[in-house]
N, CA, C and O atoms as CSV, one atom per row, in Angstrom:
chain,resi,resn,atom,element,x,y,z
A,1,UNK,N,N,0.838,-1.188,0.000
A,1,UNK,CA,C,0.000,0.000,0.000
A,1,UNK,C,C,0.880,1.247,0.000
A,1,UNK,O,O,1.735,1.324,0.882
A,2,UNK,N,N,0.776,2.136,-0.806
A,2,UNK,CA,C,1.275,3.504,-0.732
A,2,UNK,C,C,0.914,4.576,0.177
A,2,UNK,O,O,-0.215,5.037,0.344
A,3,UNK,N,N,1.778,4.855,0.634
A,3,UNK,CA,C,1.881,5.920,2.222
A,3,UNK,C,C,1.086,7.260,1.446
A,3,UNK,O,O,1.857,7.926,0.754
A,4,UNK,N,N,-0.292,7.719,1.471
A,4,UNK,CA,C,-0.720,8.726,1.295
A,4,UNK,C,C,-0.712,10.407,2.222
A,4,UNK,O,O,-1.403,11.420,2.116
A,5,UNK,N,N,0.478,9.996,3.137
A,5,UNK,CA,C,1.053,11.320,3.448
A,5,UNK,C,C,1.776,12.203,3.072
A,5,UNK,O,O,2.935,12.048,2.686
A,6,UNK,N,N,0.912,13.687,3.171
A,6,UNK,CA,C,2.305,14.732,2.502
A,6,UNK,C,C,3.501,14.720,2.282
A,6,UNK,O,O,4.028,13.669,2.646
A,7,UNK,N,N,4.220,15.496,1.803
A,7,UNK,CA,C,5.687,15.902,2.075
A,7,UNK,C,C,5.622,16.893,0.929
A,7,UNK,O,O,4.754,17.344,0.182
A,8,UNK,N,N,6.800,17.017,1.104
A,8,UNK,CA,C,7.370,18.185,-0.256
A,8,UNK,C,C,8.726,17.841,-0.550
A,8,UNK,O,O,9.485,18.135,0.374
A,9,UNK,N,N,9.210,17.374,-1.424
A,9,UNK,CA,C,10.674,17.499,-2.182
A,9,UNK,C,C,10.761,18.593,-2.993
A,9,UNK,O,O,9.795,19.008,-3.634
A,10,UNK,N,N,12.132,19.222,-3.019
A,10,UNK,CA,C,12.638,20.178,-4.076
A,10,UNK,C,C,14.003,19.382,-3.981
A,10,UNK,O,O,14.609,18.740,-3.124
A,11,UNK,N,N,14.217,19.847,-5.635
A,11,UNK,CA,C,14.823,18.973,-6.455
A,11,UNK,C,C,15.841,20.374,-6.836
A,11,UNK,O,O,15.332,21.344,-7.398
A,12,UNK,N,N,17.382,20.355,-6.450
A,12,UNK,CA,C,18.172,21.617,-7.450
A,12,UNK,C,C,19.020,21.133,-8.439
A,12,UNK,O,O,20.116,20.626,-8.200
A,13,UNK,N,N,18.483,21.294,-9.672
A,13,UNK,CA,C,19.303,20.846,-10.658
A,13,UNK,C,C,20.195,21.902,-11.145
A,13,UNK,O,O,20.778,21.481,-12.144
A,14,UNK,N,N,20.505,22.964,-10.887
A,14,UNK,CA,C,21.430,23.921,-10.531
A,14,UNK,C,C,22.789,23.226,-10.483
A,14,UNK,O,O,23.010,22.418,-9.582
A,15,UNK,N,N,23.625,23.478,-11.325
A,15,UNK,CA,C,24.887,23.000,-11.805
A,15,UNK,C,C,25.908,22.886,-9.998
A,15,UNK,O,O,26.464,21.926,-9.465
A,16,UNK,N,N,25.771,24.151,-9.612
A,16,UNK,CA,C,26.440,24.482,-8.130
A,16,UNK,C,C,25.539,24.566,-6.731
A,16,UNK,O,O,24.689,25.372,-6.354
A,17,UNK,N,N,26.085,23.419,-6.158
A,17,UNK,CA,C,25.180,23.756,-4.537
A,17,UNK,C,C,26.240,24.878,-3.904
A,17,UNK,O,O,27.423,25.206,-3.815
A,18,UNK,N,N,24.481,25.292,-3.431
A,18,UNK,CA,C,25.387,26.680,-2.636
A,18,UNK,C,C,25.447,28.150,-3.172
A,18,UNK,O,O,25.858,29.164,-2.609
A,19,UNK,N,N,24.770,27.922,-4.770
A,19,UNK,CA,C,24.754,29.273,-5.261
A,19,UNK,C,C,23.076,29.478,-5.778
A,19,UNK,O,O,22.383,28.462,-5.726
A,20,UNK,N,N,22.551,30.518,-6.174
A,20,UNK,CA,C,21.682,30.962,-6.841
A,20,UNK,C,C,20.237,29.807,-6.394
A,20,UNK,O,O,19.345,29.938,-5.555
A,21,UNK,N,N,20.540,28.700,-7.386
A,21,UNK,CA,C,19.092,27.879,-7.168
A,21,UNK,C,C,19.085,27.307,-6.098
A,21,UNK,O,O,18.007,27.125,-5.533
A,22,UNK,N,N,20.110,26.932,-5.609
A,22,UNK,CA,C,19.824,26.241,-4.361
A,22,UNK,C,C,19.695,27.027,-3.081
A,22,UNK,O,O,18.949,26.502,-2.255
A,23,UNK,N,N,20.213,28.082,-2.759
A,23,UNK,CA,C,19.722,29.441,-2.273
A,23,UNK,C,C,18.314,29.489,-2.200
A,23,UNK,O,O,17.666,29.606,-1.160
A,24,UNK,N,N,17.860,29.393,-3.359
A,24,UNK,CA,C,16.081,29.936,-3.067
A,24,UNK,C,C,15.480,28.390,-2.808
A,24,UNK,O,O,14.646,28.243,-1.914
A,25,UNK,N,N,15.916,27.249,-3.603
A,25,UNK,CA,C,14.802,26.266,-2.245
A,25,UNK,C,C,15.389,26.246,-0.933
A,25,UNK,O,O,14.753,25.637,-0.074
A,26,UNK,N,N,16.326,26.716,-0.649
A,26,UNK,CA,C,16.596,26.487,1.170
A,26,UNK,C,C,16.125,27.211,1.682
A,26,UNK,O,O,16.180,27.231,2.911
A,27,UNK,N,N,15.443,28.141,0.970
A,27,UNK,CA,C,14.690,29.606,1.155
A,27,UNK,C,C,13.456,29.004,1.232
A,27,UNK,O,O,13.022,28.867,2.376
A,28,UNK,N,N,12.771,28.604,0.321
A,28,UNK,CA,C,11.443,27.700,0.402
A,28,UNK,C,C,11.147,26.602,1.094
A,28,UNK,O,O,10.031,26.129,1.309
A,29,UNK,N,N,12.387,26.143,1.497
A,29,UNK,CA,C,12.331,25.044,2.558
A,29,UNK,C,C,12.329,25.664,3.838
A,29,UNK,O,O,11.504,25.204,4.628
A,30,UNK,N,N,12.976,26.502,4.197
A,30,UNK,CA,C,12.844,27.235,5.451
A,30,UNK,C,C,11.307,27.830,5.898
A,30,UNK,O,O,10.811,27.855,7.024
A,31,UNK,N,N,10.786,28.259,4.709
A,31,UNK,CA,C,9.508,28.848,5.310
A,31,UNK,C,C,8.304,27.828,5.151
A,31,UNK,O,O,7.149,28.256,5.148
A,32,UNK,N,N,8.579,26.488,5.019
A,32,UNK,CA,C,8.147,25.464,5.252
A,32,UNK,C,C,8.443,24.805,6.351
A,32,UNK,O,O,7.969,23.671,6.420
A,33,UNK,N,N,8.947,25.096,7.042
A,33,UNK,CA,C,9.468,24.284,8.009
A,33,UNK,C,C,8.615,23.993,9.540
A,33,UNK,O,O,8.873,23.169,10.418
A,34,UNK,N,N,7.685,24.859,9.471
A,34,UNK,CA,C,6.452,24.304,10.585
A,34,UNK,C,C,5.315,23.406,9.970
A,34,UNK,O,O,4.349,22.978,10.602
A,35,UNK,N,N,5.587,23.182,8.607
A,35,UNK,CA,C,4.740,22.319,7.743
A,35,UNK,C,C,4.330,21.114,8.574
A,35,UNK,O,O,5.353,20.484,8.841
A,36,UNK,N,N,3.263,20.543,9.087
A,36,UNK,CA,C,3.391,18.849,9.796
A,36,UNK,C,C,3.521,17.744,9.097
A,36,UNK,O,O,2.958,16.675,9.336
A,37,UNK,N,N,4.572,18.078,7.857
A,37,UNK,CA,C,4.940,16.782,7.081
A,37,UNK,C,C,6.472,17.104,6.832
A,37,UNK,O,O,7.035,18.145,7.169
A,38,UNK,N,N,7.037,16.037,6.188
A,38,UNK,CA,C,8.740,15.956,6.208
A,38,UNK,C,C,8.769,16.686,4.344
A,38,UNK,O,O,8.030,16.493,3.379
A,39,UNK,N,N,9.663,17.307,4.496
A,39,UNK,CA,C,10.611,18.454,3.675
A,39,UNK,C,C,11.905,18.190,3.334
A,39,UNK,O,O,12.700,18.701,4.123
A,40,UNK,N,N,12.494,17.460,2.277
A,40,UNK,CA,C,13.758,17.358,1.845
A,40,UNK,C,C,14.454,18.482,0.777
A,40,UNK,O,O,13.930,19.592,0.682
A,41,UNK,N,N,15.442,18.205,0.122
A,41,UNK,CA,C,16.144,19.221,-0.876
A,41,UNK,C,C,16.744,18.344,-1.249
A,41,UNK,O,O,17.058,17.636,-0.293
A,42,UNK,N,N,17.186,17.885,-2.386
A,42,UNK,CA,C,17.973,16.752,-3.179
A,42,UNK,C,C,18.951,17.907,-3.839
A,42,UNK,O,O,18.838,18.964,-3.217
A,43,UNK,N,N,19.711,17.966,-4.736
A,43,UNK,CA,C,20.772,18.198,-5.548
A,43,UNK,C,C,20.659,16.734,-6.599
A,43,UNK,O,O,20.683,15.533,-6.327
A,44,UNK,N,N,20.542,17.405,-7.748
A,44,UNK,CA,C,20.314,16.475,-8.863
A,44,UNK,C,C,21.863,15.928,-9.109
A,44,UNK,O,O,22.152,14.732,-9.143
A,45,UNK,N,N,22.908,17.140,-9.292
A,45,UNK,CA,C,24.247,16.869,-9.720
A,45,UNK,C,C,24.527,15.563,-8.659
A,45,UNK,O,O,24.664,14.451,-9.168
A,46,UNK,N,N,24.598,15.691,-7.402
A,46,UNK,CA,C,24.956,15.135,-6.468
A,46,UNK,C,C,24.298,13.285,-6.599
A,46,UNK,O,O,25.014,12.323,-6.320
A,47,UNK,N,N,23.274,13.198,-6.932
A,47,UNK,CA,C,22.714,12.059,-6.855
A,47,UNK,C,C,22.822,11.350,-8.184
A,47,UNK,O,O,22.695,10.136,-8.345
A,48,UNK,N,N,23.159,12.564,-9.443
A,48,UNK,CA,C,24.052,11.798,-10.808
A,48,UNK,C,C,25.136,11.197,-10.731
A,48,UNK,O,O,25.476,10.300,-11.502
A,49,UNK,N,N,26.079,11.809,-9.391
A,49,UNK,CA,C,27.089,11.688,-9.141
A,49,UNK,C,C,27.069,9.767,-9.279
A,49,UNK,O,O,27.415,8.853,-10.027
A,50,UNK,N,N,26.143,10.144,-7.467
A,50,UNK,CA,C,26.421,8.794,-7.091
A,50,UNK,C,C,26.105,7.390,-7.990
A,50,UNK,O,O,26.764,6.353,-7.912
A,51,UNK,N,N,24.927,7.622,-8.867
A,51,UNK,CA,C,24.751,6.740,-9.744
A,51,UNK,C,C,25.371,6.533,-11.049
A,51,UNK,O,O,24.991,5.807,-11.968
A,52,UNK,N,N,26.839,7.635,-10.939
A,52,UNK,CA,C,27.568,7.053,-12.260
A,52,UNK,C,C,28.695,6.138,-11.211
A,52,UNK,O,O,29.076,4.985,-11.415
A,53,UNK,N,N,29.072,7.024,-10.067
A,53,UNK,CA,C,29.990,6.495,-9.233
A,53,UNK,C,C,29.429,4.580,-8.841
A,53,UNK,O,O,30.434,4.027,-8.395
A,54,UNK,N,N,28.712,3.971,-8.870
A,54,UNK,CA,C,27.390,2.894,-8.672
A,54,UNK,C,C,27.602,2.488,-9.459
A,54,UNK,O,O,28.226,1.467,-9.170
A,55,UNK,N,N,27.444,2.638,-11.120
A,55,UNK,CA,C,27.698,1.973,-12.600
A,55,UNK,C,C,29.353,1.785,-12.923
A,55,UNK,O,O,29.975,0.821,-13.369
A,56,UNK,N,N,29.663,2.751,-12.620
A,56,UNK,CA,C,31.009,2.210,-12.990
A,56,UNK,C,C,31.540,0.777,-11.443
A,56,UNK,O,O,31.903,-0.387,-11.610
A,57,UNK,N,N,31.432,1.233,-10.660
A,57,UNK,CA,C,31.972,0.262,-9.610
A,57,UNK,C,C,31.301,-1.121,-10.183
A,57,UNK,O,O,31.975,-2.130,-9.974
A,58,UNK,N,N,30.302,-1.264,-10.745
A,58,UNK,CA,C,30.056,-2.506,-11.303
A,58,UNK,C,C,30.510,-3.383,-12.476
A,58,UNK,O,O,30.334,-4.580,-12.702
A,59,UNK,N,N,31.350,-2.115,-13.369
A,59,UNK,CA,C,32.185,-2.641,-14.456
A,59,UNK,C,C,33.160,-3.459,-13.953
A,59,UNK,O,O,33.965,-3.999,-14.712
């Protein structure tokens, strides 16, 4: 069964964490933050990372 509780993800596909886009969802995540559901921020670069870093270790 699928968990039909809120949340919110933001996703920064913003080349650099730490500048410009990711700035404004930590901004949008912040004024979410009395929300009564869970609130993440991913980095797209970061999680490409790990899944080339993942494919190659399997070669």
């Amino acid at each position: 069964m699928i968990d039909s509780k809120p949340f919110a993800m933001f996703f920064n596909a913003g080349p650099r964490k730490g500048w410009n886009t990711h700035k404004m969802l930590e901004a949008a995540k912040r004024a979410h933050r009395d929300a009564q559901f869970p609130i993440d921020l991913a980095n797209a670069r970061a999680l490409g990372k790990r899944l080339v870093e993942k494919a190659v270790a399997r070669m």
